[in-house]
C-alpha positions, 0 to 999 in steps of 0.5 A: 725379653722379646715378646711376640703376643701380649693377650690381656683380659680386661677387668673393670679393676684388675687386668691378667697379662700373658706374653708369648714368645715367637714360638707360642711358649708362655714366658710372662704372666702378670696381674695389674690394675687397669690403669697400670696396663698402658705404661706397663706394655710401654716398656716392651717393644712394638708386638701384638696386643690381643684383647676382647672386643669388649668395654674400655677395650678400643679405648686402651686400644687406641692408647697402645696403638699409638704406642706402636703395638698391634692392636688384635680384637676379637669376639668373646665367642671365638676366644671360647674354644682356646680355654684349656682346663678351669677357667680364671683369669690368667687361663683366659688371658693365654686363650686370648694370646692363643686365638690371636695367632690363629691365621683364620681368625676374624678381628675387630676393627679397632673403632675411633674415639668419634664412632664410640661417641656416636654410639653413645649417643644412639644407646641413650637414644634408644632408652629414651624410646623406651622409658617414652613407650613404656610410660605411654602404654602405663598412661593407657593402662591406668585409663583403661582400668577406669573405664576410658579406652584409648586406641593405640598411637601416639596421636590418639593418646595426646587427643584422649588425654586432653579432653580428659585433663584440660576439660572444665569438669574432671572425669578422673578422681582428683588425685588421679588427675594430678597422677595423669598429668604429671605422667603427660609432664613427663611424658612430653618432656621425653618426646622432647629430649627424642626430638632434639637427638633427631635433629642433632642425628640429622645434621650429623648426617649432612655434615659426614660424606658416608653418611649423606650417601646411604642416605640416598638408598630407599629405607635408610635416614638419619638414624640407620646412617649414622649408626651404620657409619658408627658401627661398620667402620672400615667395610674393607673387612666385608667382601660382599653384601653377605657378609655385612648381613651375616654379621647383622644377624639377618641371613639364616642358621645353617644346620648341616649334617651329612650333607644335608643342608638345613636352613632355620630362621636368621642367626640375630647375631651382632648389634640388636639395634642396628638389625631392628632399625634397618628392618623398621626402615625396610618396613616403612620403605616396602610399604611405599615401593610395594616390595616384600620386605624379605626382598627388600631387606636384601637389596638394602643391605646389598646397597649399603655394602656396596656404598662402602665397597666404592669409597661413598663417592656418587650414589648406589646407582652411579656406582652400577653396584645394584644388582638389575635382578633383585 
């Protein structure tokens, strides 16, 4: 059986299967374990394989790419609209064949093992953050609610609770004191662990070539580096420093009708992390340049663009991709 399109809609246990020949007729339909999926698509010859750009998705991925087959991965979003009828399993796995050979469809880069890796290691970054500021501002509540007000910062919060728990007469009930400290325990146990992904983000960036480049732009360090360079990927797929904006959400919501054009606040579309460290990185960079940060964003992101247009060889500026009028 020839097969031209294999869409597979992935499940944590169970995976359907649509295979479609040349002329788009739906000629194979199965339902395997998850496992089972890379040795069954061993049996037919290279073709296209479809997928969402989902969990596990780039792993089986890079599996049947090595295989031979195409690797086609799209967002859930854009695989919607082909959904004819009730929706299950088997009705989603045809949409993904279909969607997949559409001529304008807009694919996935299909991301290495390293990338994934670094990733990771910023989501549990990113949570350690939170569970950080989350027991904070708890330790500051709990103050607060017997009497000691302590200002916002980090800083302020470690000099207020060392003159209320390392003084010679306790302030606090006694098992309060006990209560805060073991908080500051493992409050600085926390800073910790945050200070040693810093420090390996930091050496990550100095050994990767485009890493070390966007780090010579204004508001860019170790962690938007290494995220960039972990998420983008291939930036062949950007034509402009738009588009890599449009794809981190940071351009404005269009709402045309009648042909009248309406624009509304930025779509916040895409990675969430990567739009909130670039804008806290533009923060801290306009406050020290004196630009607006809505003005900044825009040159930074230009900049970055054009780092992966001119293949990270020199730096922004040698490469003349900054636009004088900004």
């Amino acid at each position: 059986m020839q097969l031209s399109i294999i869409g597979i809609d992935l499940g944590k246990t169970s995976c359907s299967l649509v295979g479609l020949e040349a002329g788009g007729k739906v000629v194979l339909r199965r339902r395997l374990h998850r496992d089972t999926v890379v040795e069954f698509c061993s049996k037919y010859p290279a073709c296209v394989v479809a997928m969402e750009a989902c969990c596990g998705a780039h792993h089986i991925g890079r599996a049947l790419a090595g295989q031979g087959h195409e690797i086609r991965l799209m967002s859930p979003e854009y695989v919607r609209p082909y959904v004819k009828a009730q929706k299950n399993d088997d009705r989603d796995a045809e949409a993904i064949a279909e969607a997949a050979s559409r001529p304008t469809m807009r694919f996935v880069t299909l991301k290495s093992e390293e990338q994934l890796d670094m990733q990771t290691l910023h989501r549990v970054r990113d949570r350690l953050v939170g569970d950080w500021t989350s027991l904070m501002n708890q330790i500051r509540s709990l103050l607060l609610e017997r009497g000691h007000v302590v200002a916002q910062g980090r800083a302020r919060l470690a000099v207020a609770l060392a003159e209320l728990l390392d003084g010679e007469k306790r302030v606090l009930a006694d098992r309060i004191h006990e209560l805060i400290v073991d908080m500051r325990r493992q409050w600085v146990a926390l800073d910790e662990r945050i200070k040693a992904f810093d420090t390996e983000f930091a050496a990550a960036a100095k050994a990767q070539d485009g890493a070390k480049r966007l780090l010579s732009i204004p508001g860019i360090g170790a962690l938007n580096a290494t995220a960039l360079v972990a998420a983008v990927g291939d930036a062949g797929t950007f034509a402009r420093g738009r588009d890599l904006a449009a794809w981190l959400g940071l351009v404005p919501r269009q709402v045309t009708t009648g042909g009248r054009p309406k624009l509304l606040g930025i779509t916040k579309r895409g990675s969430k992390y990567l739009r909130k460290m670039l804008i806290q990185g533009v923060s801290v960079a306009s406050g020290m340049s004196g630009i607006g940060s809505g003005r900044h964003v825009r040159i930074l992101v230009r900049r970055v663009a054009c780092c992966r247009r001119f293949g990270w060889h020199g730096s922004p500026m040698q490469s003349g991709c900054i636009d004088r009028r900004s």
